[in-house]
Structure formats: C-alpha cells, structure tokens
C-alpha positions as MATLAB code, in Angstrom:
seq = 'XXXXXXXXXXXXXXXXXXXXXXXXXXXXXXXXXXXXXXXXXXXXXXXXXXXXXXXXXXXXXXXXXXXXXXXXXXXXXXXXXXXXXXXXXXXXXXXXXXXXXXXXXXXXXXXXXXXXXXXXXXXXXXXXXXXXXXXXXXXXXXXXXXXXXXXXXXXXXXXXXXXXXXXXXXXXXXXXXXXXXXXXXXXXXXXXXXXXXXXXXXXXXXXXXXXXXXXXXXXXXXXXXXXXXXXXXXXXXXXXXXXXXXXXXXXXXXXXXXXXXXXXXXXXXXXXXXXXXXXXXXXXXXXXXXXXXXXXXXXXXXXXXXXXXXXXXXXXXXXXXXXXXXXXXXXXXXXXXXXXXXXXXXXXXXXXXXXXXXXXXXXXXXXXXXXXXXXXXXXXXXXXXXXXXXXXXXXXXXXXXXXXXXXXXXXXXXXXXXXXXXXXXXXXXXXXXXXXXXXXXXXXXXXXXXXXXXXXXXXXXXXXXXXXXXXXXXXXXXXXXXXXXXXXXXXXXXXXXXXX';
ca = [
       0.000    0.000    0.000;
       2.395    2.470   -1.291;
       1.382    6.107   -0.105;
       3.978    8.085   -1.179;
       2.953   11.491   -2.813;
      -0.582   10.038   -2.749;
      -3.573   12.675   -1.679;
      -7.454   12.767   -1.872;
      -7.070   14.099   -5.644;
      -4.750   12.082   -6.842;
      -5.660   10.158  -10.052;
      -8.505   13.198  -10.776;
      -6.774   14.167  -13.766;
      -5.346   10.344  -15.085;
      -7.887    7.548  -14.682;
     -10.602    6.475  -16.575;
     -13.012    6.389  -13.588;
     -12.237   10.242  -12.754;
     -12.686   10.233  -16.351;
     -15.848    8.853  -16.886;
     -17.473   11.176  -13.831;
     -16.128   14.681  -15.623;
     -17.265   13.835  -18.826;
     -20.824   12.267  -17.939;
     -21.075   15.819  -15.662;
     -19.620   18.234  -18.638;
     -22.575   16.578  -20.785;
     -25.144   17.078  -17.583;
     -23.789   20.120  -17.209;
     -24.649   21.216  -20.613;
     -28.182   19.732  -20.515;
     -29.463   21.770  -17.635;
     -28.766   24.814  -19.489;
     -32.052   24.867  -20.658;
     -33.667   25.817  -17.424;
     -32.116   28.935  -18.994;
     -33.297   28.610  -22.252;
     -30.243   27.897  -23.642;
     -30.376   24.554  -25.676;
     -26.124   23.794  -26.613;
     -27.602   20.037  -26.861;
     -30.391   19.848  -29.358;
     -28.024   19.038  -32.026;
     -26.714   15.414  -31.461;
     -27.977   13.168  -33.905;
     -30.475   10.398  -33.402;
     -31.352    7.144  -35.432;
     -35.206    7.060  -36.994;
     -37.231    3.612  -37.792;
     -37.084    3.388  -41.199;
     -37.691    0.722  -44.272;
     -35.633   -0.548  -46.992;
     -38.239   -0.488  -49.967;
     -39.518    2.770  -48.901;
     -35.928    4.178  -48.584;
     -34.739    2.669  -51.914;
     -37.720    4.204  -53.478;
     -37.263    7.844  -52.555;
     -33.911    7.829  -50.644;
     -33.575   10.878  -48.140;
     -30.956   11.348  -45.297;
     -33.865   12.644  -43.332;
     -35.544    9.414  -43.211;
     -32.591    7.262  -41.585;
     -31.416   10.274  -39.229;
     -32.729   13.693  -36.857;
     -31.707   16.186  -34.486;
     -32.602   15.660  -30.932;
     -34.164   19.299  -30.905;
     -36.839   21.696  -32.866;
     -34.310   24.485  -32.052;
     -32.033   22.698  -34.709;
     -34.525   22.010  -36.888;
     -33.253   23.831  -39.648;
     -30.115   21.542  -39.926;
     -29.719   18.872  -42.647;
     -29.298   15.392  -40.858;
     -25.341   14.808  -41.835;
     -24.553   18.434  -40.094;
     -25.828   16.850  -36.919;
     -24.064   13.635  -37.306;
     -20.731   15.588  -38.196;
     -21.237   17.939  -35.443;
     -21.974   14.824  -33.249;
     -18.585   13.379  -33.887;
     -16.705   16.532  -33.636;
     -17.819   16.547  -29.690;
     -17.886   12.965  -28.742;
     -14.138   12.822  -30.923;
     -12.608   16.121  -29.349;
     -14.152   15.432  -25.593;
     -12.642   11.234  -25.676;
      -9.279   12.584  -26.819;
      -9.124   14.903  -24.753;
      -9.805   12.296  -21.785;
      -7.417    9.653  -23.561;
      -4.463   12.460  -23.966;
      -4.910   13.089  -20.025;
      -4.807    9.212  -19.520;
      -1.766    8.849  -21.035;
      -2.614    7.211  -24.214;
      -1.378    6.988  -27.824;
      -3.626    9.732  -28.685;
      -3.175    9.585  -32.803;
      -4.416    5.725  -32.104;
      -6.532    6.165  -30.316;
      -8.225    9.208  -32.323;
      -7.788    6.874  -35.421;
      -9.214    4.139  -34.075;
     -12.088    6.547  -32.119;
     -13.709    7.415  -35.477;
     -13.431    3.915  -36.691;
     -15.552    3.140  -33.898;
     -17.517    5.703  -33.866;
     -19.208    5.430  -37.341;
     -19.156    1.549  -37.250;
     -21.385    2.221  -34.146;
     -23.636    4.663  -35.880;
     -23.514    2.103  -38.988;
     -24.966   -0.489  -36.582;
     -27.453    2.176  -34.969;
     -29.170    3.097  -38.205;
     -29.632   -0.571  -39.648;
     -30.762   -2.038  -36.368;
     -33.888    0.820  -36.762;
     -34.439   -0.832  -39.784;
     -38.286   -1.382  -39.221;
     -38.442   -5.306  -40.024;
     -35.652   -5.576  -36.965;
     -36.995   -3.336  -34.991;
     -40.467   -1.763  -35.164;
     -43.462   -3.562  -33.148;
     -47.096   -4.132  -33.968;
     -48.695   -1.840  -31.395;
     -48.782    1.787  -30.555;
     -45.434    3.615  -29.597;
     -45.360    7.694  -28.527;
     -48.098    7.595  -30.801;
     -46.411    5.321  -34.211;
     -47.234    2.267  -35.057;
     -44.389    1.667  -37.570;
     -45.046   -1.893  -38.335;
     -48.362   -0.650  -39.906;
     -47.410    2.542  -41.184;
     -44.606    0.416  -43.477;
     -47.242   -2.266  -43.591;
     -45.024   -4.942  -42.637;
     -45.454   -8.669  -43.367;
     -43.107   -9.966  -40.919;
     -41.044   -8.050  -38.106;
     -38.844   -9.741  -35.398;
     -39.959   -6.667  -33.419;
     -36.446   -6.050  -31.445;
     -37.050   -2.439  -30.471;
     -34.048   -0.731  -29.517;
     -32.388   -3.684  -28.734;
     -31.770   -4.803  -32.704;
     -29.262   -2.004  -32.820;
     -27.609   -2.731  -29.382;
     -27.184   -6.298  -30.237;
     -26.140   -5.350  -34.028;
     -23.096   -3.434  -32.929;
     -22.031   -6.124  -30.526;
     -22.312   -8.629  -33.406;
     -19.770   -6.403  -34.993;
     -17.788   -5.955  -32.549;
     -17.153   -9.665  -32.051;
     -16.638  -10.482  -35.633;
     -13.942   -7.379  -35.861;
     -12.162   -9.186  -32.714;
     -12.329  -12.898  -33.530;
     -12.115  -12.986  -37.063;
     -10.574   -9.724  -37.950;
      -7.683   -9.633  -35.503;
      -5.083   -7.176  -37.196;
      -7.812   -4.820  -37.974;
      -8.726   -4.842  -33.820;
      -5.441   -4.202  -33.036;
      -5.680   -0.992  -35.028;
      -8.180    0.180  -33.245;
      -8.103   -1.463  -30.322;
      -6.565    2.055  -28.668;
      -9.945    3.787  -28.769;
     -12.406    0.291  -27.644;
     -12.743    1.340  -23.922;
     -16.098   -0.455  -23.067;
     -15.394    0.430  -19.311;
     -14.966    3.671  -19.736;
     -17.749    4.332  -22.401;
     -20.112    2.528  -20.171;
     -19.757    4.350  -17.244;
     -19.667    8.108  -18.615;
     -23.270    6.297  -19.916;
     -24.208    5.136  -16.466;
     -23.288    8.882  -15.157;
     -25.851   10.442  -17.753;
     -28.169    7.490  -16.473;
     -28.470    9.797  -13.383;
     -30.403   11.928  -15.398;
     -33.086    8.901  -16.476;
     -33.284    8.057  -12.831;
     -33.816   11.866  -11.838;
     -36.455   11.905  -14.278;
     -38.223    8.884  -13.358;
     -38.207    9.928   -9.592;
     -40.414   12.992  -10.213;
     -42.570   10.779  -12.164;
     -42.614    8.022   -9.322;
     -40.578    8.820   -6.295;
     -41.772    6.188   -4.274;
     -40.802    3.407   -6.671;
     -37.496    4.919   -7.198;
     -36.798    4.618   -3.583;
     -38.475    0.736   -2.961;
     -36.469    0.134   -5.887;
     -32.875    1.621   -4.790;
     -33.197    0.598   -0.803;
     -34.364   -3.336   -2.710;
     -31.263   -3.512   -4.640;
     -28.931   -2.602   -1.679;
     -30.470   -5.152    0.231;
     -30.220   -7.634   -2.416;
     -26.691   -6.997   -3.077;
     -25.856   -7.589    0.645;
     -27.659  -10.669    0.959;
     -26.038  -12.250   -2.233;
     -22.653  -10.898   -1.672;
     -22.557  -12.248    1.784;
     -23.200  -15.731    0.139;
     -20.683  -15.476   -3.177;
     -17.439  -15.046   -1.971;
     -17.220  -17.431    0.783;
     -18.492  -20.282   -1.219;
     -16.296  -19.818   -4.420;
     -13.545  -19.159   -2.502;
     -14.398  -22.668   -0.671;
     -14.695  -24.664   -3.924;
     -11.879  -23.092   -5.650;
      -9.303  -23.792   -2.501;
     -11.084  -27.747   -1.576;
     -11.822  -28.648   -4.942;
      -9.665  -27.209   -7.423;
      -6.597  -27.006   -5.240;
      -5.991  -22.876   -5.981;
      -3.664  -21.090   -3.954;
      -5.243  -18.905   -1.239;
      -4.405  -15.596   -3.373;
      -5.778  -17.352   -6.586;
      -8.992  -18.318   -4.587;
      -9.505  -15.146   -3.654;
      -8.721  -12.852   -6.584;
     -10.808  -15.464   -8.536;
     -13.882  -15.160   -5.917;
     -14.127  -11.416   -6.151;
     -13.983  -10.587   -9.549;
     -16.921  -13.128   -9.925;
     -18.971  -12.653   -6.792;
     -18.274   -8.625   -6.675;
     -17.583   -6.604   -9.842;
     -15.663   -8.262  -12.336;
     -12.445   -6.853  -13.188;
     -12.410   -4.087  -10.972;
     -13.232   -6.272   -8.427;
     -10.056   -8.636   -9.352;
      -7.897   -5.837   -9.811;
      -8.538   -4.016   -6.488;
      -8.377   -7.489   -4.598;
      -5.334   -8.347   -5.933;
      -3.833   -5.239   -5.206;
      -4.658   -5.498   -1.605;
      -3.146   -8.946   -0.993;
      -0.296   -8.370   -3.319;
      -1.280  -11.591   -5.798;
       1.425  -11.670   -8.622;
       0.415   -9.632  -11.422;
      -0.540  -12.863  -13.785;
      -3.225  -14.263  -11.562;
      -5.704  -10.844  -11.931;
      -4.514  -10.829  -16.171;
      -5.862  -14.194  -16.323;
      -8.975  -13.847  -14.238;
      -9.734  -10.885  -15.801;
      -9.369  -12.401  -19.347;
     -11.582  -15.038  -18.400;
     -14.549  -12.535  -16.623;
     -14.358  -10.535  -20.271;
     -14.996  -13.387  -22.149;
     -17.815  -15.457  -20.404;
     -19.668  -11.748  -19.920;
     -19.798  -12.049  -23.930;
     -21.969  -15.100  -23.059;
     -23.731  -13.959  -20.061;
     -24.395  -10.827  -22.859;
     -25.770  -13.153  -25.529;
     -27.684  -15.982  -22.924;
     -29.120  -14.109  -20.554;
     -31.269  -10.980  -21.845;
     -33.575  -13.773  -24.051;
     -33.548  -16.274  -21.648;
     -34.491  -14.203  -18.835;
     -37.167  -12.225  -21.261;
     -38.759  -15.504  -22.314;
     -38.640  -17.606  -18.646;
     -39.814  -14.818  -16.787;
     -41.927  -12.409  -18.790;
     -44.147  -10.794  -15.967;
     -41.158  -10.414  -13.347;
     -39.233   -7.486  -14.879;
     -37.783   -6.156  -11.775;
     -36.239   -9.436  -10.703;
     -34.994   -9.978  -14.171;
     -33.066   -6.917  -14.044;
     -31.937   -7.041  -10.351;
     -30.680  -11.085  -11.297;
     -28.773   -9.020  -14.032;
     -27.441   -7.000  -12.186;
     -26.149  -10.057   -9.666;
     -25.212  -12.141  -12.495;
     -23.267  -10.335  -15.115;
     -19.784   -9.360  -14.349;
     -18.174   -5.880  -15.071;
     -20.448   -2.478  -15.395;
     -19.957   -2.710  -19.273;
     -21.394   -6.136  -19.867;
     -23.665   -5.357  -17.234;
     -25.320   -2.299  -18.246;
     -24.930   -3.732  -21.886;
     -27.677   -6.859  -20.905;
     -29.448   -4.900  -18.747;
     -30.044   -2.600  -22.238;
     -31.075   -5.216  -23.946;
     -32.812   -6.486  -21.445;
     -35.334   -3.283  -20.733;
     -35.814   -3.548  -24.663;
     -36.875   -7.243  -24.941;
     -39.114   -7.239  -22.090;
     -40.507   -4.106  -23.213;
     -41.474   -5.403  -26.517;
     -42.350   -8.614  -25.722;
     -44.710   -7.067  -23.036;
     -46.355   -4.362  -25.302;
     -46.976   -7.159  -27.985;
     -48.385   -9.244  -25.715;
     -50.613   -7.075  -23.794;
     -50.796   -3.526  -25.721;
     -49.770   -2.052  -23.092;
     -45.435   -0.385  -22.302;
     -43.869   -0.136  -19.738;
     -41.512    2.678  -19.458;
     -38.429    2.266  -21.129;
     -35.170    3.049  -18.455;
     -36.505    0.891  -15.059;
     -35.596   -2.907  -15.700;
     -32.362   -1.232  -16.921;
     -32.005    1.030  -13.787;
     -32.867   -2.398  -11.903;
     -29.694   -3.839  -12.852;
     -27.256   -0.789  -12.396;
     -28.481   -0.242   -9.399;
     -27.751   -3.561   -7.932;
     -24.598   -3.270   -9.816;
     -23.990    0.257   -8.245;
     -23.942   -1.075   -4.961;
     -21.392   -3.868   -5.314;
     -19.574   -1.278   -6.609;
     -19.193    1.007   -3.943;
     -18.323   -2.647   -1.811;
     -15.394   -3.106   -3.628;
     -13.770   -0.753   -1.933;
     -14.442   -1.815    1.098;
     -13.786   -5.054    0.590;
     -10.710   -4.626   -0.725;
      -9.856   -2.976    2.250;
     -10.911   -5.748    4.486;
      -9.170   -8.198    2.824;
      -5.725   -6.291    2.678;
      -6.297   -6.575    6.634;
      -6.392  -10.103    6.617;
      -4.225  -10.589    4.562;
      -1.529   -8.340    6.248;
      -2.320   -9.737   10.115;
      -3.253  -13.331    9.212;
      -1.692  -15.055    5.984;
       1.655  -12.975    5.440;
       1.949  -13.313    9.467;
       3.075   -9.569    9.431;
       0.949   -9.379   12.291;
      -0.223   -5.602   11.523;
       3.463   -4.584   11.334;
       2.178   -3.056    7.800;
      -0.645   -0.256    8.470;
      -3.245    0.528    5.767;
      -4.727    3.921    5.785;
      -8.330    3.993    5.751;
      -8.243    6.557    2.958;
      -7.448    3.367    1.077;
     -11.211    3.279    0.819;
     -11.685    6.360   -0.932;
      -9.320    5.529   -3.328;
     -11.137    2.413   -4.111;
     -14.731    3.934   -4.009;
     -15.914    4.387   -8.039;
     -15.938    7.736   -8.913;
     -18.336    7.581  -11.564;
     -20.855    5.919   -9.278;
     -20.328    9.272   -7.099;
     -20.931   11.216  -10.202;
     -24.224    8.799  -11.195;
     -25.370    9.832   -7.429;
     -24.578   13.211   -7.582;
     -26.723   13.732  -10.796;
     -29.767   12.430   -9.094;
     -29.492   13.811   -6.449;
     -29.167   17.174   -8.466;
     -32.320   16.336   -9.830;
     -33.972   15.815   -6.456;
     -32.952   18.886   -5.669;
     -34.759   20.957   -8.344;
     -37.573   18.641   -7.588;
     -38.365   19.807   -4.023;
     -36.942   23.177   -4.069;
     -37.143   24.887   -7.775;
     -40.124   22.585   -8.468;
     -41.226   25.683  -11.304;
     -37.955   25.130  -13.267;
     -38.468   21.205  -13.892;
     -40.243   21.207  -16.956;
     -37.319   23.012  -18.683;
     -34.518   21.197  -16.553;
     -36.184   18.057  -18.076;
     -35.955   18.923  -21.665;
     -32.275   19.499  -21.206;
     -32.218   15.899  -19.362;
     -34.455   14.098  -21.920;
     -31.915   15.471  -24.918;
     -28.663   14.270  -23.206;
     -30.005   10.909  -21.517;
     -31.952   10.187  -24.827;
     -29.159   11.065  -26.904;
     -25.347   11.368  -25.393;
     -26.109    8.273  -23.135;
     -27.775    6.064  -25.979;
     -24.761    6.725  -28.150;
     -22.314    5.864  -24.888;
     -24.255    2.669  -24.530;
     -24.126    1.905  -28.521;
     -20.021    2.583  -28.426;
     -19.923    0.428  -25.651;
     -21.487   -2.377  -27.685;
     -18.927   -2.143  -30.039;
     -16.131   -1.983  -28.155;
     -17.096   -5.281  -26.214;
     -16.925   -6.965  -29.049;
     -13.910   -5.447  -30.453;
     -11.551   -6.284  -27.620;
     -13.330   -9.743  -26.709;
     -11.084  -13.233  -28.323;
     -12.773  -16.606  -27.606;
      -9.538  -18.162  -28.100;
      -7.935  -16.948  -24.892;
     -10.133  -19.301  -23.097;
      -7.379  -21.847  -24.124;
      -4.732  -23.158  -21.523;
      -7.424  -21.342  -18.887;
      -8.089  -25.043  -17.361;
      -8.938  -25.199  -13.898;
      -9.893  -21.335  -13.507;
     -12.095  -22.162  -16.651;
     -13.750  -24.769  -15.517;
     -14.348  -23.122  -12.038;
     -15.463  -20.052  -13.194;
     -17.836  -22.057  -15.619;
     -19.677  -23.674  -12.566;
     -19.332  -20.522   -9.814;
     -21.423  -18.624  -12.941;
     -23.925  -21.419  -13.682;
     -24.423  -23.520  -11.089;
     -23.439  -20.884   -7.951;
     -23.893  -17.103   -9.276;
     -26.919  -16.759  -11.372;
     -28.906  -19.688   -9.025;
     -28.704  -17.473   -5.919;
     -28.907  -14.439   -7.683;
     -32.369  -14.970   -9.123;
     -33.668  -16.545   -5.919;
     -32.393  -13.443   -3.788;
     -34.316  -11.133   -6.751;
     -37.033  -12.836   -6.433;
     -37.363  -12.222   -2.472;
     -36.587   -8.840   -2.687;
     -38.301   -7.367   -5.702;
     -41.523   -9.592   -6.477;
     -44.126   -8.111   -8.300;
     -42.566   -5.183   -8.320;
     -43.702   -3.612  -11.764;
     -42.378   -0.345  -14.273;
     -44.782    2.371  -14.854;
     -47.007    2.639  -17.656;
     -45.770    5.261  -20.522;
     -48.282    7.791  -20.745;
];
C-alpha cells in the first residue's frame, strides 16, 4: 500500500473512472442549461425507424437520421451527425491524452468506432428488426410500413447489431482490432453512460418517487444478501476442490462474486497476488460476460416475462463488469418491453428494468472498496503473518470507491434537488435531461457495444483449465442460481410504470 505522494485528488486528472465522472457531468452540465433557455444540446444526432423499400424508393438522409431538438430544426441530418462526432471525438481525446494514451491511435481508431457504431445504430432501426405491432409515442411503424413480418427487437436490434460487430472485428478480424483497439474502452464508455443514467433516474423519480426509492433501498439489500453468500463459497470450492492457492482463490472469488475486473484488480492489489493471476482472471470474466451478454437478456425475457424487476436485479447479480452489465441490462429493458407491449398492448416505461440492474450493480460497486480494504487486513495480520506490522490507511477506501458511481449519485441527487426546491424550473430542466439521456447516453451505450466486441477473443479461453472450468460452474451452477432466488425475495411483483 504504497502512499507516497498520494492525496485525496490524486488520479482526478489520469484515470478512466475520474474520467468517466467529468465527462458524464460536462454533458449534464450542458443539458441543464435549458432551465435557462439555452439549448447547446439539441443538435446530437439520433437514429429514426425506417424501411428498406420505402428508402430505396425515394432515398432521403432525413428518413434514416434527426436532431434531438426543434431548435435545430433547420439543420440537414449529416450536419448533426458531423457535429456529433466533432464533440464525442474532441471530448474522448481529450480524456485519452490526459490518460496517457497513444492519442493519434486512439483518435484513429475513435472514429473507426464511432461510425461503425452509428452504422450499426441506423440498420438495427431498420423497421423489419426493430419496429413492433402496437402503438409507440403515438407510431405504429409496423403498420405505417405495412409490414409482413417483423422480429420486433425495439431498440435492442441495434444494441445487439453493434455487438455482433464488434465480435466479428475481434475474432475474425484480428489485425484490424489491433488498429483500433486504442480507442475500444467499453469500461470507460459505459460508465460516462451510467453517469448520464443519473439523469433517467432523476427523471423517473419525479414521475414516481416512491418506486425509485423501494427500488434503490431493494437492490442494496439484495446486493448484501447475495454478496454475503458469493465469496465465501467460491472461494471454498476453488481452494477444496480445485486445489488454488489462497491468493488465486480469492482474486478469482471477487472478480466473480463482486464486480468483475475491478473487483479482481482491487483485490489483488490489496493482498499483493502476482500480477498474472488478476490478467488471467480478468481475461476469463471478459470473455464469459460475452456469453452472459448473448444468454441471458432472451432467456431471462422468455422464462420470466411478468417479473421485470427481478430480471433486471438477477442481471445485475449475475453479469460481471459495469460494461457487460449495463450492456444486458439494455437489452434487457428492450426485450421485455417489446415482448410485453406485444403481448398485452400495453409499455412499460423504457429506463426501469435497466435502472434495476445498475443499481444492484452500483452497490457492489461502492463494496469493492471496502472489501478490498478488508481483505488487505487479513491478509496483512493473518496469511503474510506480518501481524499488523504493515498499516493501511483507511483513505485506502476512498481511493477504491468508483468515482463515476459518485458522479451517477450526484446527478440524481441534483435532480432531487430541483424537484423539491425549484419545483417551477423542472419542466425546462427536463428537456435538457431528456436530450442528453436520450441522446449522449444512448450513443455511450451503442459505443460500448462495439467496443465489447472489439476487444473480446474466444480463443484466450485456451490453456485457462482449472480457472475455466471453475469459473464455468461458480457462474452457472453458484452465481446466477442465488442471484435470481435473492431477486425474487426482494423485488416480487414489483412492476415499471405505464408510458403515458
């Protein structure tokens, strides 16, 4: 625990978490301009549902794209998506330069990215993939194309296009991913999107505070309960039945009973586990999330169609790092939401099964610090036998504490804030909000897709062996098991509100 030089603000400037907090707030920021009247938002592009014969017939840029706002109404569709890269481009390398990365590459390989993702964004609104037969903010585009067949995806077509993408550009296109492999930072992307998902969950309080609250206070508990059950029992079968070394064990039984990769990292920083055992571990979480990704949303969508709250709080559990995590839980809110609306006529409001699962996820993040803390204690007094001649400082736990969770938190509470005491400026706060969580954190989400898949290679699961096989069964058979159950008892016919 090396504290040399090393104060409250270090790493503000460097990492990607600090990172992912000052960006997500310079795009809040911007958005609550308008309870000024100032819109400096209205301009970032946004995918419409469209359809091939129609657009082959009487092609127009105007039918495949808009602006997020009538005050940039005026502006033709490829000015908007220009002026959308320009910010997202100049803003990410400004952030990589301050990182410390190759910032030509990663510009390069940024732009790459970037219009791959938008590439996969406009096809997946393709209206065979992703309109559905019923009533949506008043369109029903499978009858206004008059469709034959649909698979009715929603948004999810496009989330699951890009990641199909993604993975063929990293498995199958392997020099190419290397290229731009600079700029694929699904961690990072994913939680300056979880930051502007502050906003959605702002916005969804004033519309049903007392939901928002059963559902945060349900998710803490839930992560408690499971948490308390994970670790000791992987750790347990990885050190009786697969014969792992107690630092092995343990690095292994965070980073899939807490938070993936963070998780591994921080624990094996605490205990001082040589550097290969949290490389491989954290190779192996990547590449099973890619399944968890693929498995999970449609299983979970078709098993248990009326329980959307403990599909998304299982999520949460289940799925290992915030990237893969928020990715499902995407998908997830979009599935369930479809098949639910097709169903029944009736949809549920888009953002809550998805908010289920971060926020479960958002509380196991906050206990990695902790934990790692705890376990660098034990580790220190009990298995190097220094017998607490080593002291750790408790600002250890700040350091370890997610800043972009603080930054999520600090958003909504933001929003809380104008709720009870400028209640007359929320109508124009929320146009601001709708804009940048509609728009910047959509396109986060999307580039997060993408970059999964871009930096994921099945073939590193070779020569894994043991910590495979383990991992394999802790997910299946141990994880998702208890995961659901504990859901289930904590967030039972719980229900999202109707769209009006």
């Amino acid at each position: 625990m090396n504290q040399i030089n090393k104060t409250w603000t270090s790493g503000m400037s460097r990492t990607e978490d600090w990172w992912s907090a000052w960006l997500g707030l310079f795009f809040f920021g911007l958005g609550l301009l308008t309870i000024w009247g100032l819109d400096v938002v209205g301009w970032i592009a946004k995918p419409k549902t469209w359809e091939l014969t129609n657009l082959l017939h009487d092609f127009s840029w105007s039918k495949l794209l808009k602006v997020s706002s009538k005050t940039y109404h005026h502006w033709h569709p490829l000015l908007s998506l220009f002026v959308t890269y320009i910010v997202f481009a100049l803003t990410t390398t400004l952030g990589a330069y301050y990182q410390k990365l190759n910032v030509k590459k990663f510009f390069t390989g940024f732009t790459i990215i970037f219009f791959l993702t938008w590439l996969a964004w406009i096809v997946g609104h393709e209206a065979h993939l992703s309109a559905i037969d019923a009533m949506v903010k008043k369109h029903n585009y499978y009858q206004e194309f008059n469709l034959s067949w649909g698979l009715q995806l929603g948004g999810g077509a496009s989330y699951m296009l890009a990641l199909l993408i993604g993975l063929l550009i990293g498995n199958f296109f392997k020099s190419f991913a290397q290229k731009i492999k600079e700029a694929a930072k699904p961690e990072w992307f994913i939680k300056t999107g979880i930051v502007l998902l502050g906003i959605k969950l702002g916005i969804m309080t004033m519309k049903a505070a007392g939901f928002t609250y059963e559902l945060t206070l349900a998710g803490a508990a839930a992560a408690f309960v499971a948490y308390l059950l994970f670790w000791p029992i992987v750790y347990y079968i990885g050190r009786k039945y697969f014969k792992l070394n107690r630092s092995s064990a343990a690095v292994l039984s965070s980073g899939i009973s807490i938070c993936g990769v963070s998780a591994s990292i921080a624990t094996a920083g605490a205990i001082k586990a040589k550097p290969v055992i949290p490389i491989a571990v954290s190779t192996l979480i990547l590449v099973f999330a890619m399944f968890e990704l693929i498995i999970l949303p449609p299983a979970l969508t078709n098993l248990a169609p009326n329980e959307p709250i403990v599909n998304g709080a299982a999520m949460g559990m289940t799925v290992k790092t915030d990237g893969a995590d928020a990715a499902a839980g995407a998908i997830l809110d979009q599935l369930m939401i479809s098949k639910h609306l097709k169903q029944t006529g009736e949809q549920w409001e888009e953002g809550w099964i998805l908010s289920a699962a971060l926020l479960t996820k958002i509380w196991i993040d906050i206990f990695i610090g902790i934990w790692s803390f705890i376990l660098a204690l034990v580790w220190i007094r009990n298995v190097d036998n220094k017998h607490g001649k080593e002291k750790i400082p408790k600002s250890e736990i700040w350091f370890r504490l997610p800043k972009f969770v603080m930054a999520y938190m600090l958003v909504w509470l933001i929003y809380l804030g104008l709720m009870y005491f400028f209640p007359d400026v929320v109508p124009q706060a929320k146009i601001g909000g709708h804009i940048v969580q509609g728009g910047f954190r959509k396109l986060m989400f999307m580039l997060t897709f993408l970059s999964i898949g871009v930096i994921t290679d099945f073939s590193k699961l070779k020569g894994m062996g043991r910590l495979a096989v383990l991992y394999a069964i802790a997910l299946f058979a141990i994880i998702a098991p208890i995961a659901y159950v504990v859901a289930y008892l904590f967030h039972h016919g719980m229900l999202p509100p109707v769209a009006k």
